[in-house]
C-alpha positions in Angstrom: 0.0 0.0 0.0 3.0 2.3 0.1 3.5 2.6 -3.1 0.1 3.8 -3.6 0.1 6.3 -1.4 3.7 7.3 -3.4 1.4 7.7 -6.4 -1.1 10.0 -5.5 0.6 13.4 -6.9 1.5 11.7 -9.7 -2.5 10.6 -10.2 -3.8 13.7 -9.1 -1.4 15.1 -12.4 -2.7 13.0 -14.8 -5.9 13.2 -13.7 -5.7 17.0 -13.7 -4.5 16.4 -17.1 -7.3 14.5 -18.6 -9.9 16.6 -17.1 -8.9 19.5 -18.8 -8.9 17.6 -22.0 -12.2 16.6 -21.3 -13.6 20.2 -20.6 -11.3 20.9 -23.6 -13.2 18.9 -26.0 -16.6 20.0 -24.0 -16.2 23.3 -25.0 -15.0 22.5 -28.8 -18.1 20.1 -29.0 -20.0 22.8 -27.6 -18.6 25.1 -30.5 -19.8 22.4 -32.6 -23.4 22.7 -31.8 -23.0 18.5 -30.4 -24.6 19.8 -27.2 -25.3 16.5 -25.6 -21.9 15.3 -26.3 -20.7 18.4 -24.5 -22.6 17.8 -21.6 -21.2 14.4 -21.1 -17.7 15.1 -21.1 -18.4 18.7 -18.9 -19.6 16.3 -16.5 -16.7 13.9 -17.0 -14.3 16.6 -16.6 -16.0 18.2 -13.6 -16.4 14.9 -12.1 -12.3 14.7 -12.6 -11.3 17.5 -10.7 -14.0 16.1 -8.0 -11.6 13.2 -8.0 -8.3 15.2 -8.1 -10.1 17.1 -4.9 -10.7 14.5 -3.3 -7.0 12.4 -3.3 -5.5 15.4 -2.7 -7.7 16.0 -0.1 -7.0 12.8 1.9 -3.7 11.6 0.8 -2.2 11.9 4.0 -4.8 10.0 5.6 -4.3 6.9 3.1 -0.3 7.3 3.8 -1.8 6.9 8.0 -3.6 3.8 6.5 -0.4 1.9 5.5 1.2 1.6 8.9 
């Protein structure tokens, strides 16, 4: 379980990452007119940073966790 808790800035990055390309191709969909296809991957891409929130959030309780 160490190592996990070693990977959790790395995760929250890449997360980050594809969250913005999500919201990325949101908005170009949006641009588009594709409005439901928009939506979905707004709410993807919110829903990322929810996760990026939330490991960053508790990563020092998971690191507590492993001993």
């Amino acid at each position: 379980m160490r190592s996990f808790a070693r990977l959790i800035p790395f995760l929250v990055v890449v997360i980050a990452l594809l969250a913005l390309y999500q919201l990325y191709g949101a908005f170009l969909a949006a641009g588009a007119g594709n409005w439901p296809f928009a939506a979905f991957y707004a709410l993807f891409g919110f829903a990322g940073f929810v996760l990026v929130r939330a490991l960053w959030t508790h990563r020092k309780g998971l690191n507590r966790s492993d001993a």
